[in-house]
C-alpha positions in Angstrom: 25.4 -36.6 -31.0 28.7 -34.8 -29.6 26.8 -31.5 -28.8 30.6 -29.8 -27.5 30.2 -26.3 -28.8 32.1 -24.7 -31.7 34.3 -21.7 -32.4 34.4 -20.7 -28.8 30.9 -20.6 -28.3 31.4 -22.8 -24.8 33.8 -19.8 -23.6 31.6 -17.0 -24.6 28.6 -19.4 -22.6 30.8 -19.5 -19.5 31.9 -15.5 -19.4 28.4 -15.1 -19.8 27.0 -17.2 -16.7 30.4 -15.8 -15.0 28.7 -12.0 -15.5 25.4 -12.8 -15.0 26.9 -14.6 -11.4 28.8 -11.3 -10.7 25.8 -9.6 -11.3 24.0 -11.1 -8.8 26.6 -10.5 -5.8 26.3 -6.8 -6.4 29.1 -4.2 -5.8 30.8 -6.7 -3.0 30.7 -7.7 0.9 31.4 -4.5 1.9 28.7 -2.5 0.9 26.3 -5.6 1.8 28.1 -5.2 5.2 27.0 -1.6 5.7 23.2 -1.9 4.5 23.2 -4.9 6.9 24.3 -3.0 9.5 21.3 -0.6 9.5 19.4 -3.2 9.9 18.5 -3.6 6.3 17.9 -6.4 3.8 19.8 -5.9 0.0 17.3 -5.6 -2.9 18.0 -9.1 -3.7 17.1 -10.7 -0.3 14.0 -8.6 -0.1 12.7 -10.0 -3.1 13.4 -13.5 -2.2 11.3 -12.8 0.8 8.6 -11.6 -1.9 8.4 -14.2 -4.2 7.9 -17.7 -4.0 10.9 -19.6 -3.9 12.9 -20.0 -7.9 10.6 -18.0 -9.5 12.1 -14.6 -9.9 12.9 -13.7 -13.7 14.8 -10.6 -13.4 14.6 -8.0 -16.3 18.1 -6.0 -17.7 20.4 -6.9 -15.2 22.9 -6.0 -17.2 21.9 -2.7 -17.9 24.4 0.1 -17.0 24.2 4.5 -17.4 25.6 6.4 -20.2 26.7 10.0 -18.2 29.7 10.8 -18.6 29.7 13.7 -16.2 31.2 14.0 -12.8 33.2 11.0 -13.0 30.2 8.8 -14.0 32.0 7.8 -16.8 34.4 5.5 -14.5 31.4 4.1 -12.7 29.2 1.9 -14.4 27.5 -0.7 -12.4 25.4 -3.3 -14.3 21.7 -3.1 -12.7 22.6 0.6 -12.6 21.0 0.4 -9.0 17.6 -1.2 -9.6 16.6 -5.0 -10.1 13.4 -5.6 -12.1 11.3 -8.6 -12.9 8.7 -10.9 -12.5 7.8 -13.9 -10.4 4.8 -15.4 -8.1 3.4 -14.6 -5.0 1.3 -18.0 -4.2 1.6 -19.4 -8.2 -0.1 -15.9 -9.2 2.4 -13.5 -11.3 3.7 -10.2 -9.4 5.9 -7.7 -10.9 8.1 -6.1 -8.7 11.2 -3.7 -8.9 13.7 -2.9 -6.2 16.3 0.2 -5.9 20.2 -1.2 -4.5 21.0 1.7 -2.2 24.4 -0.1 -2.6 24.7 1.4 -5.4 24.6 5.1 -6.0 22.4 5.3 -2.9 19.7 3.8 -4.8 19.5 6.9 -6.6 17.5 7.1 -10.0 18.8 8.1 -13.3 17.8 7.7 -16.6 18.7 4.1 -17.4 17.3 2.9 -13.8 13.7 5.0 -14.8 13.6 3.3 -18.2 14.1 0.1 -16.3 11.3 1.1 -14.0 9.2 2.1 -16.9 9.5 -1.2 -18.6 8.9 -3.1 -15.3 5.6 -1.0 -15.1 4.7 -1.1 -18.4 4.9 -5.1 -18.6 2.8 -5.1 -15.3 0.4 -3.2 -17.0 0.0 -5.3 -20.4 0.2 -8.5 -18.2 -2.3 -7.3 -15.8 -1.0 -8.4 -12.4 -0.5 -6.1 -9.4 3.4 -4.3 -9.4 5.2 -4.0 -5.9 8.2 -1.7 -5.4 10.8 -2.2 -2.8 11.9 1.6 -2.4 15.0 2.4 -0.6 16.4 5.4 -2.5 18.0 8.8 -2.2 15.9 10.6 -5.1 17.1 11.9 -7.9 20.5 11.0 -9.5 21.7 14.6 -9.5 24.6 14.1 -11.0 22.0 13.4 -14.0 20.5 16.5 -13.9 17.0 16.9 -15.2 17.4 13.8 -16.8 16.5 12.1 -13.7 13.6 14.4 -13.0 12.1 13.0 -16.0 12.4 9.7 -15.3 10.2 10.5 -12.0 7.2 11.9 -14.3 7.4 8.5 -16.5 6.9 6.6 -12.8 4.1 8.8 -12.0 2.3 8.6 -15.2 2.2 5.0 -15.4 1.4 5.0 -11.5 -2.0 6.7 -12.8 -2.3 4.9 -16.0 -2.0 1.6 -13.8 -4.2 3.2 -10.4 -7.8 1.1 -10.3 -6.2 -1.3 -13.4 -3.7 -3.5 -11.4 -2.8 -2.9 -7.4 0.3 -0.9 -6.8 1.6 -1.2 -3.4 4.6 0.4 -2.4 7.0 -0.6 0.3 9.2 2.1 1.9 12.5 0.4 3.2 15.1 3.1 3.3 15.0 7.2 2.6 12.9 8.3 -0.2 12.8 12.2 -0.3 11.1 14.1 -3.3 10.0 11.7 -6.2 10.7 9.0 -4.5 7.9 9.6 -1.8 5.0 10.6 -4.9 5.6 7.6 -6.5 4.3 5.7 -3.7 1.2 8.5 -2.7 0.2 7.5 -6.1 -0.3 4.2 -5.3 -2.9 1.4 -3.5 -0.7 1.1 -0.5 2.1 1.6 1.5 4.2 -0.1 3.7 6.9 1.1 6.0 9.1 0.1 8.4 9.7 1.7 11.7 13.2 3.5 12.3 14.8 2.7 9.3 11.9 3.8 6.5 11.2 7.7 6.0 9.1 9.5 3.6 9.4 13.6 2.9 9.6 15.9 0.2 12.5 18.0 2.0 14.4 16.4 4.4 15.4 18.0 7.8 18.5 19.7 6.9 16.5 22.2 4.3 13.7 22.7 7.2 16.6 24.1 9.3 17.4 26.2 6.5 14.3 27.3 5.8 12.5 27.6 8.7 14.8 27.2 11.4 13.3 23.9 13.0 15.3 21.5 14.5 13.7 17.6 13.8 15.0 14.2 13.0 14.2 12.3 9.8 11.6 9.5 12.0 10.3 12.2 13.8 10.0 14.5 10.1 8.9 11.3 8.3 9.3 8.0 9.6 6.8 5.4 9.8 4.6 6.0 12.9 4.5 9.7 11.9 2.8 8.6 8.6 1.1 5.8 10.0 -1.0 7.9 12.2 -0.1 11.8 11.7 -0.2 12.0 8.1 -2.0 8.9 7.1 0.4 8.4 4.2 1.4 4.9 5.4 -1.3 2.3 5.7 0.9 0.0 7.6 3.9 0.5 9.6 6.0 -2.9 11.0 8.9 -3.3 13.6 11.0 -5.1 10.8 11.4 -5.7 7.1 10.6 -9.5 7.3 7.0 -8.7 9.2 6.4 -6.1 6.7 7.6 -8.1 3.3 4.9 -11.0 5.1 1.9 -8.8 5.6 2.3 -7.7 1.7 2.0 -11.1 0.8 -0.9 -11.5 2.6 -2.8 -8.5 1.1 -2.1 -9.7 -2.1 -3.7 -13.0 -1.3 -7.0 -10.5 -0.9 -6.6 -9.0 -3.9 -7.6 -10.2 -7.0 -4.7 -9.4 -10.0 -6.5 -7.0 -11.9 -10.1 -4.7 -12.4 -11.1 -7.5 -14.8 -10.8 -10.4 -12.0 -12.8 -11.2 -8.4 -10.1 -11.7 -5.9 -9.0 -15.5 -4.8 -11.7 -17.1 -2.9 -10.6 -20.0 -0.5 -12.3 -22.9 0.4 -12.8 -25.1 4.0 -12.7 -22.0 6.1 -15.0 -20.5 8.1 -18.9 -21.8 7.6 -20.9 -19.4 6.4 -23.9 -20.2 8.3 -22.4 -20.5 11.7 -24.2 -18.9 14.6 -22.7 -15.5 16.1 -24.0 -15.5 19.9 -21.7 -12.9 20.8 -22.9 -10.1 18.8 -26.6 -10.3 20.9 -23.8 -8.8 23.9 -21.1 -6.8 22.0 -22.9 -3.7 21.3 -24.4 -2.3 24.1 -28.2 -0.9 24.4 -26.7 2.4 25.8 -26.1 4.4 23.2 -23.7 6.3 25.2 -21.8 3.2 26.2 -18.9 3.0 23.8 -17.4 -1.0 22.6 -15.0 -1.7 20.9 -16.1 -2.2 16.7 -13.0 -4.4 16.1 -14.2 -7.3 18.2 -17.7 -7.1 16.1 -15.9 -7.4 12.9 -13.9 -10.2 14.1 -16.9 -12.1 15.0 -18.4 -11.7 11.5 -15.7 -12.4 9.2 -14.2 -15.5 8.8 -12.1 -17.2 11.3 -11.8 -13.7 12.8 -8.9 -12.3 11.0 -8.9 -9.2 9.2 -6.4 -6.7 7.9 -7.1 -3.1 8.8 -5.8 -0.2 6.6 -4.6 2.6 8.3 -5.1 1.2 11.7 -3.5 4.2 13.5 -4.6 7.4 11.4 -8.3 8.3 11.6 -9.0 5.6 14.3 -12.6 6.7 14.6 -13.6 4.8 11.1 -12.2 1.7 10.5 -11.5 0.0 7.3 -10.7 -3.7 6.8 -10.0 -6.0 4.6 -11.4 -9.8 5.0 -13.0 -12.7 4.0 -16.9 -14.0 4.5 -17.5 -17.6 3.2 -13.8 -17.4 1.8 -14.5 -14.8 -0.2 -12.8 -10.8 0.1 -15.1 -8.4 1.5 -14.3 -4.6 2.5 -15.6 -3.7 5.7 -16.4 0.2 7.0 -17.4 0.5 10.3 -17.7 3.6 12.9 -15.3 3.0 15.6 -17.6 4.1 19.1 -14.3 4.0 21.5 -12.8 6.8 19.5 -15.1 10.0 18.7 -17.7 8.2 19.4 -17.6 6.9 15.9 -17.8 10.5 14.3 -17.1 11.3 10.9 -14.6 14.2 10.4 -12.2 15.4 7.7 -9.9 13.0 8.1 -12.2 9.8 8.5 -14.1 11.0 5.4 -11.1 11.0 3.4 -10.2 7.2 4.9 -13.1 6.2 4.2 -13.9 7.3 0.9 -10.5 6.3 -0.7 -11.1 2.9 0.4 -14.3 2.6 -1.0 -13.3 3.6 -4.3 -10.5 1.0 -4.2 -12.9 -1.8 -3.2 -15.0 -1.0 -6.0 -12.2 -0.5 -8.2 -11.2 -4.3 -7.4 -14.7 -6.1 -7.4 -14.5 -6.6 -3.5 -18.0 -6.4 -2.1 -18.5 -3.4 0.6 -20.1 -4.4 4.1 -20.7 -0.9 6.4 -21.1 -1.1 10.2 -22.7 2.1 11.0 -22.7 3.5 14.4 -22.6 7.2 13.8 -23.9 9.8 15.9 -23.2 12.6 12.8 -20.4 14.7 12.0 -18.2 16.0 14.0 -19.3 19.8 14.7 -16.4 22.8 14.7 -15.0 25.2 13.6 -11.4 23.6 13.0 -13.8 21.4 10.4 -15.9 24.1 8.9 -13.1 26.2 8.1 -11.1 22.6 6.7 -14.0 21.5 4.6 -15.5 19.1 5.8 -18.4 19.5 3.3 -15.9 19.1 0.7 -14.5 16.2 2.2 -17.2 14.7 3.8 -18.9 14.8 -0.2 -15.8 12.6 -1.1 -17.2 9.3 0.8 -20.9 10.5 -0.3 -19.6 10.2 -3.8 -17.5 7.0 -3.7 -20.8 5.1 -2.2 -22.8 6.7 -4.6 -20.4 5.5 -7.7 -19.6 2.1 -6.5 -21.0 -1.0 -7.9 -20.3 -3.4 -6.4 -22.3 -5.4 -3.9 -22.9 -3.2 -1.0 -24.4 -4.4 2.4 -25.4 -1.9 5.3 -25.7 -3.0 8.8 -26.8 -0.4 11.3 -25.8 -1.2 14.6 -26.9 1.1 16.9 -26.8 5.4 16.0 -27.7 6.2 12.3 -28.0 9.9 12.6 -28.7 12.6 10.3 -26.4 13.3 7.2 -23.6 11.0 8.1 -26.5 8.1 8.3 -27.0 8.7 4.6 -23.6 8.9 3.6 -22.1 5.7 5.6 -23.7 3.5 2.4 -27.7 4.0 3.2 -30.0 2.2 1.1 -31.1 5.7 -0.1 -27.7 6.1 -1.8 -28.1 2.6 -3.5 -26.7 -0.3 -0.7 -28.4 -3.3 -1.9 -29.3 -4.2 1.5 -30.1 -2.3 4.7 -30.0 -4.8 8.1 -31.1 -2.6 11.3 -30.5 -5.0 14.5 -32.5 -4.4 17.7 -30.5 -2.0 19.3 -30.7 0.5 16.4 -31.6 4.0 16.4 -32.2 6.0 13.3 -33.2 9.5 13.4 -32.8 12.9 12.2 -30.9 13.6 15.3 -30.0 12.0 18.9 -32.7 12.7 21.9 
């Protein structure tokens, strides 16, 4: 059968695939030129680096603004600076989004929040995780408060959506005001180092207001958040690594509350012998070792990706496998504080718990803890209040919970760090331990 379309149809087919091809090359070689040349990808090749290969379905590409102020009326880009869609990440779905700082600076206005929206929205209905590749300037001002409303849609579907699905958030660019809540919402986030920043006021109103002199990095770049602020969970040399390493944590993660994260099979066995651990942990209880290197003996094939590797270094928490499957690991790190819990390690701490059980990924805690750090500086900056933060998310958690009580289990903190008496479902004390009310 001669299937040659009628009445023009063939024509209206090829302007279409001609659009849809311009479309995809963006606003020209020019401005791909200049975001190259800070040593950043384009929306587009970042989420090719995302997704497995073909399988990105992209959602109102053709979508442009409808301001007519400020000479936005002769500027209408289709995309209207953000791409949005769906693909896989190993054969499981993701939904991601992506701002184009090629166009409008990646700035958001009220068509590229709706698209956001309905990017979030369909994550959420679908129940798979949602990953945003941020690399924009804030609010479309030139929108008015227009734009500032499309921020409060993102953050009320980034709580809607928080414990549901995972939300991780990867900082590529400069996100000031809205654009750096959005992410604080979420699971996780990502940066990358020199050319990602995060901050609610950038340096050039801290002059203003306070007379400080400072530089973007050194106001908000990734190693001031990775282990500073503890806003970034990890920080990588380049966008590639980083794009990598969120693949990976989604392969730990299962794709919603309702689902046990991916096991994998012919790994590590679970009964092998571990006849390092009778020599890692010394009997000196004021001999500090490092907790990383037991951890790597217990898991499988000793790999493990720690959150927030930098920031609150004397707790550590982990993400892993044992016997293929996901397991969260909490462990007092003795080489720095001695494996204290303080303010900041409370608040590590207990956030990760809560997202472990939020996921159905089974807690193991390594305790090693001498008690809480003592001070003023942490009286006065409530560490009872925070320190009751971890208390409660072991408390609440419901999820398979094993303790294993290395060597100091001390007072209070003993009880917090996941003691049977706060409902672990089992309590292993090897021979070096030493749990008491206080040290001798």
């Amino acid at each position: 059968m001669n299937s040659v379309p009628r009445d023009g149809a063939g024509d209206r087919l090829a302007e279409f695939h001609e659009l849809r091809e311009r479309v995809r090359r963006g606003p020209g070689e020019q401005a791909t030129a200049a975001q190259h040349a800070k040593g950043k990808l384009t929306a587009r090749e970042r989420i090719a680096l995302l997704l497995d290969e073909g399988s990105f379905h992209e959602v109102e590409p053709l979508r442009r603004h409808r301001a007519t102020g400020f000479g936005l009326e002769d500027k209408k880009p289709y995309t209207d600076g953000v791409i949005t869609g769906w693909g896989t990440v190993d054969g499981r779905t993701v939904f991601t989004y992506a701002h184009d700082f090629r166009i409008f600076g990646g700035a958001l206005g009220e068509a590229h929040a709706q698209k956001i929206h309905k990017i979030m929205d369909m994550a959420l209905a679908a129940g798979a995780p949602l990953v945003s590749l941020n690399d924009g300037a804030g609010a479309r001002i030139q929108e008015g408060v227009t734009a500032l409303a499309g921020y409060g849609g993102i953050f009320q579907r980034n709580t809607r959506a928080s414990g549901v699905i995972p939300q991780i958030s990867v900082m590529l660019g400069p996100c000031a005001g809205g654009a750096a809540y959005s992410p604080a919402l979420t699971d996780f986030v990502f940066m990358v180092r020199e050319t990602s920043q995060m901050f609610i006021t950038g340096p050039d109103v801290v002059r203003a207001v306070t007379g400080e002199e400072i530089s973007q990095n050194g106001l908000g770049g990734a190693d001031v958040h990775a282990s500073v602020s503890g806003v970034s969970h990890f920080a990588y040399d380049d966008e590639q690594t980083c794009i990598e390493e969120v693949r990976y944590l989604l392969s730990l993660l299962p794709r919603n509350n309702q689902e046990s994260p991916p096991a994998v099979t012919g790994g590590d066995a679970a009964d092998r012998r571990c006849e390092a651990l009778n020599t890692l942990v010394p009997a000196d209880g004021n001999r500090p070792y490092d907790m990383r290197e037991v951890i790597a003996e217990i898991v499988d094939d000793g790999e493990f990706l720690e959150v927030h590797e930098r920031w609150a270094t004397n707790v550590l928490c982990a993400l892993a496998r044992v016997d293929g499957h996901t397991v969260g690991v909490v462990a007092n790190q003795p080489q720095s504080l001695a494996g204290v819990l303080d303010i900041d390690a409370s608040d590590k701490a207990a956030r990760f718990v809560q997202l472990c059980d939020a996921f159905n990924i089974p807690l193991v805690t390594l305790l090693d803890v001498p008690g809480f750090l003592p001070g003023v500086d942490q009286e006065h900056g409530g560490i009872i209040r925070h320190g009751a933060k971890l208390l409660y998310a072991y408390c609440a958690a419901t999820v398979p919970r094993v303790q294993l009580i290395l060597r100091k289990a001390y007072g209070g903190a003993y009880i917090v760090m996941d003691s049977r008496s706060i409902g672990a479902d089992l309590s292993f004390a090897w021979p070096t331990n030493e749990i008491a009310v206080m040290g001798a």
